[in-house]
C-alpha positions in Angstrom: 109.6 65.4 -32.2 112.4 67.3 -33.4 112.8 70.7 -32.5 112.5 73.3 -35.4 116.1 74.5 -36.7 117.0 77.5 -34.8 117.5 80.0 -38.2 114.7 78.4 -39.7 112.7 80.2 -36.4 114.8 83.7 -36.8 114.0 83.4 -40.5 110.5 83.6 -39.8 110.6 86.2 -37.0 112.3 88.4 -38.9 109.8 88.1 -41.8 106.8 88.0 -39.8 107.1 89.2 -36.0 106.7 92.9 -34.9 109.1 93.4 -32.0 109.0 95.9 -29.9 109.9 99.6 -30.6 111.4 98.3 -33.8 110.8 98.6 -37.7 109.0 95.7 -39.1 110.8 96.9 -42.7 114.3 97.2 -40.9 114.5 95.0 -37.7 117.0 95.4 -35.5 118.8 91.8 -34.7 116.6 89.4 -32.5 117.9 86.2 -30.9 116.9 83.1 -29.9 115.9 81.8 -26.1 115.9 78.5 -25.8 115.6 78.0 -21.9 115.9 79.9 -18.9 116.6 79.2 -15.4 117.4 81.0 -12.2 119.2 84.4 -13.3 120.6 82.8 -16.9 119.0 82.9 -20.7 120.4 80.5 -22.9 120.5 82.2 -26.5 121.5 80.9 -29.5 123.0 78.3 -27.7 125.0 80.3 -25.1 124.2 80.9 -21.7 123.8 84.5 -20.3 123.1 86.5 -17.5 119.9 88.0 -17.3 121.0 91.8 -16.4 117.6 93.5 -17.1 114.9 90.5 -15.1 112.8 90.4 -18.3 111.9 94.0 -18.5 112.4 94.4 -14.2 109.8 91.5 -13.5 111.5 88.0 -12.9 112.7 89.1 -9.1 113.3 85.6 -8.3 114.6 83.9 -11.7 113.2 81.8 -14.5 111.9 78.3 -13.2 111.6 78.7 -10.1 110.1 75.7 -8.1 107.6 77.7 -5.7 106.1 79.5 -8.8 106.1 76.9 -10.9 104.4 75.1 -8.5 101.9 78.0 -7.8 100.5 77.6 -11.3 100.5 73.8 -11.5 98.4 73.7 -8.7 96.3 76.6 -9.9 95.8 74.8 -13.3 94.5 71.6 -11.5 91.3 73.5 -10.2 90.7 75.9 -13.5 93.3 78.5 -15.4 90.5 81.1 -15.6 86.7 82.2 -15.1 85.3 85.7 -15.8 85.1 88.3 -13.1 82.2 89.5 -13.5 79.6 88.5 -10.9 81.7 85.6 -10.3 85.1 84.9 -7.8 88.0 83.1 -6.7 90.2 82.4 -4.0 93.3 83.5 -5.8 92.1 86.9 -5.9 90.3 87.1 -3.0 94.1 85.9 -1.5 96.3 88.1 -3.4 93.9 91.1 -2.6 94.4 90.6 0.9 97.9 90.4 0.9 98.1 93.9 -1.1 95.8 95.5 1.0 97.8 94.4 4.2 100.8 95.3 2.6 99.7 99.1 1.1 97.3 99.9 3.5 94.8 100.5 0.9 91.7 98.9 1.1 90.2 98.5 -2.0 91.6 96.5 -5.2 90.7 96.5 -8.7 92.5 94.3 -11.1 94.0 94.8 -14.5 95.8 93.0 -17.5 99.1 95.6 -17.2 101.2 98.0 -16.2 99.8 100.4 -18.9 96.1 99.3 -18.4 96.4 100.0 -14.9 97.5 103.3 -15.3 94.2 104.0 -17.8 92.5 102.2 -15.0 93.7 104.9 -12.4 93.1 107.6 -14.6 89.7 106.6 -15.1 89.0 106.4 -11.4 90.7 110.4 -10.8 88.0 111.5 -13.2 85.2 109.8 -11.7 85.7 110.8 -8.5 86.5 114.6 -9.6 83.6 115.0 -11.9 84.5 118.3 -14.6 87.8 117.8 -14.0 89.7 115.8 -17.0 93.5 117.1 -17.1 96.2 115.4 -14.6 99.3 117.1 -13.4 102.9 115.4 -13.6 106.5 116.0 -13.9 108.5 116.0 -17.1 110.8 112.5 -17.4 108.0 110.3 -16.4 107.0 107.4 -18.2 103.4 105.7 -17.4 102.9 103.1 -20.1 102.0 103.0 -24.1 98.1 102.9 -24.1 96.7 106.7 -25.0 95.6 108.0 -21.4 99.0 106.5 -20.1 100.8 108.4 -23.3 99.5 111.4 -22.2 101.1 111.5 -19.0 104.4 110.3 -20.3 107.4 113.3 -20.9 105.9 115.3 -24.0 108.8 116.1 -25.4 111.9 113.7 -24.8 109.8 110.6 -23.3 108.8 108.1 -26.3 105.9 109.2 -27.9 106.5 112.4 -29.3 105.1 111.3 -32.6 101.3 111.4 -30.7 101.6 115.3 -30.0 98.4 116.8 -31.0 96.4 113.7 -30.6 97.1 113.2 -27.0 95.4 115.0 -24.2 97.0 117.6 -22.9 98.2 117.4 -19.6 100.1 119.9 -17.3 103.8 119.2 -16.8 106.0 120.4 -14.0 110.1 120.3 -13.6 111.6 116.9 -13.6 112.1 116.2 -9.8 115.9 117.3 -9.0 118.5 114.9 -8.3 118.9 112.8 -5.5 120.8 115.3 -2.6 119.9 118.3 -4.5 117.4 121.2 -3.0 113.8 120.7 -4.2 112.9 124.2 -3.2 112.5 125.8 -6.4 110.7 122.9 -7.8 108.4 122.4 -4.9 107.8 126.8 -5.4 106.9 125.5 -9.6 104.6 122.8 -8.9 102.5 124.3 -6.2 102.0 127.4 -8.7 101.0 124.9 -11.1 98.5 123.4 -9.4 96.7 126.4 -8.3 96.8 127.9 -11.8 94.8 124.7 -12.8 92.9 123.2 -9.7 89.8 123.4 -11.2 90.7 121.5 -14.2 92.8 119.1 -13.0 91.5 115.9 -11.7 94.5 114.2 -10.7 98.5 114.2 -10.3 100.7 111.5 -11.1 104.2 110.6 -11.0 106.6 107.5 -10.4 107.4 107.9 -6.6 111.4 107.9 -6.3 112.4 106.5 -9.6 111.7 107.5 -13.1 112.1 104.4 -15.0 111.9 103.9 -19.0 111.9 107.9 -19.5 115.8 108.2 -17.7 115.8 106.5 -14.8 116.3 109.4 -12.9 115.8 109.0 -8.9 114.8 111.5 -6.9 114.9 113.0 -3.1 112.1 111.2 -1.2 111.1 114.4 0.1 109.5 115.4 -3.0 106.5 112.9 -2.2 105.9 114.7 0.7 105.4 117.6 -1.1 103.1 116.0 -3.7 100.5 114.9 -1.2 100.9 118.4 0.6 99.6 120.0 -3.2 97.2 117.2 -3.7 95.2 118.3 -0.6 95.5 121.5 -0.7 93.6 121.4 -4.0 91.3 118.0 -3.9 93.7 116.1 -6.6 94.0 112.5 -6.8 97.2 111.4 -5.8 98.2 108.7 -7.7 101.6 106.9 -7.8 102.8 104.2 -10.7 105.0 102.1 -8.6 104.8 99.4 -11.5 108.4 99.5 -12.3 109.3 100.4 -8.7 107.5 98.1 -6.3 108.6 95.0 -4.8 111.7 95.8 -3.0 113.4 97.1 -6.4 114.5 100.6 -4.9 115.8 99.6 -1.7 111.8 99.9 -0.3 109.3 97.3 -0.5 107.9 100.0 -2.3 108.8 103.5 -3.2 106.3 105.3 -1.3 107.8 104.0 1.8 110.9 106.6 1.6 108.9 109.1 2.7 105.8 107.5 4.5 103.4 109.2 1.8 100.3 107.3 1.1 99.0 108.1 -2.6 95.0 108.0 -3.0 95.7 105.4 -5.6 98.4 103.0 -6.0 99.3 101.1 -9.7 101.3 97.7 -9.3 102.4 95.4 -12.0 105.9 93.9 -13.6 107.0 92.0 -10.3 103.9 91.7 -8.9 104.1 88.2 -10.9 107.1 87.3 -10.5 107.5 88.0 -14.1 105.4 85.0 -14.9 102.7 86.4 -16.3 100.8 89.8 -17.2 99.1 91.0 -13.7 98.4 94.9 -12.0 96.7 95.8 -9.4 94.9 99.5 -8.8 94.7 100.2 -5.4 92.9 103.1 -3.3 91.6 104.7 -0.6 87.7 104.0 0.6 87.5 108.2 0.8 88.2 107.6 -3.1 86.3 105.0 -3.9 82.9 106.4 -2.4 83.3 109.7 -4.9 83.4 107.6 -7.9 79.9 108.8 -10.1 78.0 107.8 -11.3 77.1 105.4 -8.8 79.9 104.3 -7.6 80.7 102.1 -10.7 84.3 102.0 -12.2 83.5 102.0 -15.9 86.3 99.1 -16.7 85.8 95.4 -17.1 88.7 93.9 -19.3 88.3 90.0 -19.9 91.2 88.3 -18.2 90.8 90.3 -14.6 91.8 88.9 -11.7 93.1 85.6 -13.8 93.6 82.8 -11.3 97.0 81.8 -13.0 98.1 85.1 -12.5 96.4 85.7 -9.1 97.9 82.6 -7.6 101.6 83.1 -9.2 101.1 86.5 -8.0 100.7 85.7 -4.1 103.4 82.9 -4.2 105.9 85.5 -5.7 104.5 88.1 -2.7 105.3 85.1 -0.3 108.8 84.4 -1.5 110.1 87.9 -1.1 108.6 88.3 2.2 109.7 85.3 3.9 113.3 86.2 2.1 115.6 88.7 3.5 114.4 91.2 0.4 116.4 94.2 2.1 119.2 93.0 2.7 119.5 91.2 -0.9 118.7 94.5 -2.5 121.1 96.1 -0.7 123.7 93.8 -1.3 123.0 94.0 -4.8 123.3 97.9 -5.0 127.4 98.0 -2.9 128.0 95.5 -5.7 126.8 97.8 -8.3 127.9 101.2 -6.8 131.5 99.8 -6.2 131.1 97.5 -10.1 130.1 100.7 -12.3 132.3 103.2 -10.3 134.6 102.8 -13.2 132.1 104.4 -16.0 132.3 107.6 -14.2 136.2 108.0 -16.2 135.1 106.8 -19.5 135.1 108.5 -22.6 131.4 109.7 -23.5 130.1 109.0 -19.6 127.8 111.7 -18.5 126.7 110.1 -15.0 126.9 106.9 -13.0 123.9 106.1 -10.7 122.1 103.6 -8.4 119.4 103.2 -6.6 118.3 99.8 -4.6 118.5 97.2 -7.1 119.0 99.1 -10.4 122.5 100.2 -12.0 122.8 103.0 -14.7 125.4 104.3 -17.1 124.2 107.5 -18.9 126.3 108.8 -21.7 126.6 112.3 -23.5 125.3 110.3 -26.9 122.4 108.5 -28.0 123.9 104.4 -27.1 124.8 102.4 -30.3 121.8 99.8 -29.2 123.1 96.9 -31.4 126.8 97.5 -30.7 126.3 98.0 -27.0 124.1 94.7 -26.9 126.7 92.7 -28.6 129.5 93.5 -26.7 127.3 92.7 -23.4 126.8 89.2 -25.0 130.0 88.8 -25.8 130.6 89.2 -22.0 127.9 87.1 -21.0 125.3 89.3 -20.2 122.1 90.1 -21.7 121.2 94.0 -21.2 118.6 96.0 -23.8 120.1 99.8 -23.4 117.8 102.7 -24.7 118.5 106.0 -25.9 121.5 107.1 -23.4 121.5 105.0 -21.1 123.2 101.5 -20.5 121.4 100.2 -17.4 121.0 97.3 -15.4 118.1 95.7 -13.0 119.0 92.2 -12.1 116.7 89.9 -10.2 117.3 89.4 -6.8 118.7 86.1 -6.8 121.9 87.2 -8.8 125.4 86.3 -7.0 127.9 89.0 -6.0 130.0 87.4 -9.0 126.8 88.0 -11.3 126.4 90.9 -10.3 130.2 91.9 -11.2 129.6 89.8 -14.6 127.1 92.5 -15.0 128.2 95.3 -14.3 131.8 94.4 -15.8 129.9 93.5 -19.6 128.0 97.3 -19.0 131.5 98.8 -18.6 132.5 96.9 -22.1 129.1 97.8 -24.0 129.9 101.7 -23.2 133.6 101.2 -24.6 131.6 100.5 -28.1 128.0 101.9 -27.2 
């Protein structure tokens, strides 16, 4: 059967197909994948690198034989079966392996990032009865569902248009820079706290790197500082390593920089390999026996703990274990430190910065999106910048000579972005 004509399939998207963060009335340009494999896209007939891993989830590549495998063989028992009162050795597998690897012993499932962010909220209140507000830190990000909006930056994170219908949630100083003091801030966020400890049941923040509201990283030292103000007034830690986790900040996971164990843990994006849509919620038994009423967690959605997902899920786990993760990651960030140095001289360049396995250009203008994309393609790399910031977050299997593709197309999308 012949395949359907390529602008025929645009045509249609274009018409009909709500992308995301776009207008349905205006679209920006969308292209075409045809196939994928290892760190390429082919689309609209031309092969590219894949600078941002699918939205910083396919570590290892498109295709790749373990995986693929993982879910072949999944599929030959059964692709799914309800959680409830049932269960299955793909999740009973993949639990294990996160509990060995967090040190948290208790694991609840969820469809996504964002879900398991509502997941973890939900938990914080349950175990804090009377308590429903959450402290965090401007420049966060924690997903697009309405609890996980609420915790996102209020003012120049993306969902400003939901002030007033949101709950309001206390908000702190963005963390400082990376090898600035965190004194001051530290001095803010404890007053904080204590202004509000009886009415907040939780605080949250992405542990070393902000992701989609900057990508800002931070000095490790301010999660040590975090769990010191969580105790000292009965909050629920809880850290969102969902864009972070996985090796992608130089740590397995971010947490790790400053050996600070949050009292619940959100995992997602790579926790699949980018294969399919997995998270995992993680915590402490302390907080798991002062959920009320009861002990139930009052959330059940209908594809937890998928098998598919489950088993894809521990095979990914597997690969980047039995890799050398650190040393790949690390690789990857020389290449990217010494490949975007350049930026830093450029007209309209506000900052250059990296961090493990993630590259960023920030400029001193909102980025020309479809101009910026375009010249990226041009150079043979796909990259999907957002407000300022021209970024990269390859997977792990990129070359050194990817890696320079990369970073060399970034430099070219800010010469037009």
């Amino acid at each position: 059967m012949a395949r359907p004509d390529p602008s025929d399939l645009l045509d249609w998207d274009r018409e009909h197909l709500w992308h995301p963060y776009t207008s349905l009335t205006a679209p920006t340009p969308t292209r075409l994948v045809t196939a994928a494999s290892g760190a390429r896209l082919e689309i609209d007939g031309h092969e590219v690198i894949d600078g941002m891993s699918s939205w910083w989830a396919t570590i290892h590549g498109y295709r790749h034989p373990v995986l693929d495998e993982a879910v072949r063989r999944q599929l030959a028992d059964f692709s799914h079966v309800m959680f409830g009162g049932l269960t299955h050795e793909p999740a009973i597998k993949l639990g294990e392996m996160l509990v060995a690897l967090t040190g948290l012993p208790h694991v609840f499932f969820a469809d996504s990032g964002s879900v398991s962010v509502e997941v973890a909220m939900k938990m914080a209140m349950q175990a804090r009865p009377g308590r429903s507000r959450f402290l965090t830190v401007r420049g966060g990000y924690h997903g697009d569902t309405f609890d996980a909006m609420s915790v996102c930056d209020p003012e120049g994170g993306m969902h400003t248009l939901w002030a007033g219908v949101l709950p309001p949630q206390v908000f702190g100083p963005q963390p400082p820079a990376v090898g600035e003091p965190i004194d001051e801030w530290a001095r803010t966020m404890r007053a904080l706290a204590a202004e509000h400890a009886s009415d907040i049941a939780a605080l949250i923040v992405e542990p070393l790197l902000q992701g989609a509201g900057g990508m800002h990283p931070y000095p490790a030292a301010c999660l040590t500082v975090l769990r010191e103000i969580a105790d000292e007034h009965d909050l629920v830690l809880i850290f969102d390593e969902i864009a972070t986790g996985f090796g992608r900040t130089g740590h397995l996971f971010a947490m790790d920089a400053a050996d600070v164990k949050p009292d619940i843990l959100c995992l997602g994006k790579a926790l699949t390999g980018g294969y399919m849509s997995l998270a995992a919620v993680l915590c402490t038994s302390e907080l798991a026996g002062r959920i009320e009423p009861g002990g139930v967690l009052m959330h059940g959605p209908t594809f937890i703990a998928n098998p598919l997902a489950c088993a894809v899920a521990s095979a990914s786990i597997d690969l980047l274990l039995e890799g050398d993760w650190r040393s790949t990651v690390g690789r990857i960030n020389e290449r990217l430190t010494t490949g975007l140095a350049a930026a830093s001289s450029l007209p309209g360049v506000s900052d250059v910065r990296t961090i493990g396995a993630v590259g960023v250009i920030q400029l001193d203008h909102p980025v020309d999106v479809v101009a910026a994309t375009e010249a990226a393609l041009a150079a043979g790399v796909w990259i999907r910048p957002f407000r300022d910031l021209i970024y990269t977050m390859p997977p792990y299997i990129c070359t050194d000579d990817e890696i320079d593709s990369i970073c060399a197309a970034m430099l070219q999308a800010v010469e037009v972005g």
